[in-house]
Steps between C-alpha positions, in 0.01 A plus 500: 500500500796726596801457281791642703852471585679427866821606628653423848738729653566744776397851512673725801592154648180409522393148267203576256345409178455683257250484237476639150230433232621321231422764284667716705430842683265739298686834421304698729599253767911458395568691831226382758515193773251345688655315820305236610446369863340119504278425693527165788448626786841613565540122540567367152420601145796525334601429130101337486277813594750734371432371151140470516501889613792664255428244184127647422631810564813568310340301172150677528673856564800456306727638791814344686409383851743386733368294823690499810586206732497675820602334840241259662534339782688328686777732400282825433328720721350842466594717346731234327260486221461890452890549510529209215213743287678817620850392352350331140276851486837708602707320230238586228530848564805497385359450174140558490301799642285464841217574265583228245454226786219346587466235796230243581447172644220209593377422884831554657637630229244777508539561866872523446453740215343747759830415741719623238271808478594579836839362530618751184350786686685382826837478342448802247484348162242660241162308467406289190252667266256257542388220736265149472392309773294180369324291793746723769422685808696887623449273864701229635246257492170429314206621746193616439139342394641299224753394703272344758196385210710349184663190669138360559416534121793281397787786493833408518623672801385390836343744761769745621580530856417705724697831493826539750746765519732248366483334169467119515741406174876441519533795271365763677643313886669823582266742353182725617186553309498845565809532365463654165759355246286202653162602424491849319116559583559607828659778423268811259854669478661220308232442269483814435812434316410228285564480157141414307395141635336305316316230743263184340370177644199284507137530665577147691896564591566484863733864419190679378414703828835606537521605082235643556616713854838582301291686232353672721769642702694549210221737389438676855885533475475735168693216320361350111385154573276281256353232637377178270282215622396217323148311598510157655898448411722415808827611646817498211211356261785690217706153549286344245636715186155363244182593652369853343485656823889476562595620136276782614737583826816455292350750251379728764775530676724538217301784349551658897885502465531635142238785602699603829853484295321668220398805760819537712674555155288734339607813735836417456441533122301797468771693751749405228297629220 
C-alpha cells in the first residue's frame, strides 16, 4: 500500500529509522522532517509500531520521517525519553529550520510528543512548527470517562488505576504528575506555548477523555489545537493502515503539517519581498 524505503542509523547519537517514499520527497517538502515517537507504552514498540506509524505517512505525504528509539525501561527513565527527542530534534537544526519540523507519535508516542513540547521549552531549544498527537494524552495517564467506560465494551486497555501522586510504571518511578515535562496539561503557561497540535482518536478509545481535556486546555490556553474523532474506532485504531477511516487520519493529518509549514513561511517570504 505504501511503497517506501528504510534506513537505520543514528541521528545526534540517538538510533532511528528513517523513512523516505520511494518516490522520494515532493519539492515543496525537500527541506521538511517529521520525527516520529512510537507508540508502546513506553514499554516496547520499537522497529514494529514505528513502521506502522512513519510508513503511511512518509509514502502518503511524500516527506522524510525519521522515528526515534528512545530509552525504555529498564535502562530509561524520565526524562530519558525527552532528552533522546531533544538531541535527534537539536541535530536537525543544524540543518533544517524549527519550522520545517514536525513531531508526532501514537499512545505513548503521542504523550511523549507533548514531553518533548515541554522538555524543548525547559532546555531552550525553538519549538517545532507543528505537532500530532494520535490516541495520546497532555496527562500522565489516561483518566477520564472513557477511561473508566471503554474496557467494558471490549477496549484494549484495562481500567486505569486510581490516581496517586506517584506514577505506577517503571518509566515514570521517579517522576510526579504534576510535574510538567510529565504531563504538560497542568500547566496553562506551557500550553500556551505550543506549536499547533493536532490531537485525533476514536469514540471507543480508553484516551478519548483525556484527547478530549487536552483540546480543551490547549484552547483555554490561547494555543491552535484541532481535535479529530472518529465514531466507534478504538484507541491506536491507525495500526491497521486499510480501513477508509485510517487513510482519512493519515490524510488529515498530513494536510495539518503542510498547512502550518506553509504559514510559518509565508511571513518570512513576504518580509523578503
Amino acid at each position: 500500500m505504501h511503497p517506501v524505503t528504510i534506513t537505520n542509523g543514528t541521528v545526534g547519537g540517538v538510533e532511528v529509522m528513517t523513512v523516505l517514499p520511494r518516490q522520494g520527497a515532493s519539492p515543496k517538502n525537500a527541506d521538511r522532517v517529521l520525527i516520529n515517537l512510537h507508540g508502546g507504552g513506553f514499554s516496547s514498540g520499537w522497529p514494529f509500531f514505528s513502521q506502522l506509524e512513519s510508513i503511511p505517512i512518509a509514502a502518503r505525504g511524500r516527506i522524510k520521517v525519521i522515528s526515534v528509539n528512545y530509552r525504555m525501561p529498564p535502562q530509561g527513565r524520565h526524562p530519558d525519553a525527552s532528552e533522546d527527542v531533544a538531541a535527534v530534534y537539536r541535530e536537525l537544526l543544524k540543518t533544517h529550520k524549527a519550522r520545517d519540523i514536525g513531531i508526532y507519535g501514537c499512545s505513548a508516542g503521542g504523550m511523549l510528543t507533548g514531553m518533548a513540547v515541554a522538555w524543548f521549552d525547559q532546555v531552550g531549544l525553538p519549538q517545532p512548527g507543528a505537532v500530532a498527537i494520535i490516541s495520546g494524552s497532555l496527562g500522565a495517564a489516561f483518566q477520564g470517562d472513557s477511561a473508566q467506560i471503554t474496557p467494558y465494551l471490549g477496549g484494549k486497555l484495562g481500567v486505569p488505576a486510581p490516581l496517586t501522586e506517584t506514577i505506577p510504571h517503571p518509566y515514570f518511578s521517579a517522576a510526579s504528575r504534576r510535574d510538567p515535562t510529565v504531563a504538560p496539561v497542568v500547566s496553562p503557561a506551557l500550553l500556551a506555548k505550543f506549536p499547533p497540535t493536532f490531537i485525533a482518536t476514536g469514540t471507543r478509545a480508553a484516551d478519548m477523555s483525556s484527547s478530549v481535556h487536552a483540546h480543551i486546555q490547549l484552547l483555554k490556553a490561547g494555543a491552535d489545537a484541532r481535535l479529530h474523532l472518529w465514531d466507534g474506532l478504538e484507541h491506536c485504531f491507525t495500526y491497521n493502515p486499510q480501513p477508509p477511516e485510517s487513510l482519512e487520519a493519515f490524510d488529515l493529518m498530513i494536510r495539518f503539517f503542510d498547512a502550518q509549514m506553509d504559514r510559518t513561511e509565508r511571513p518570512l517570504s513576504s518580509a523578503r519581498r
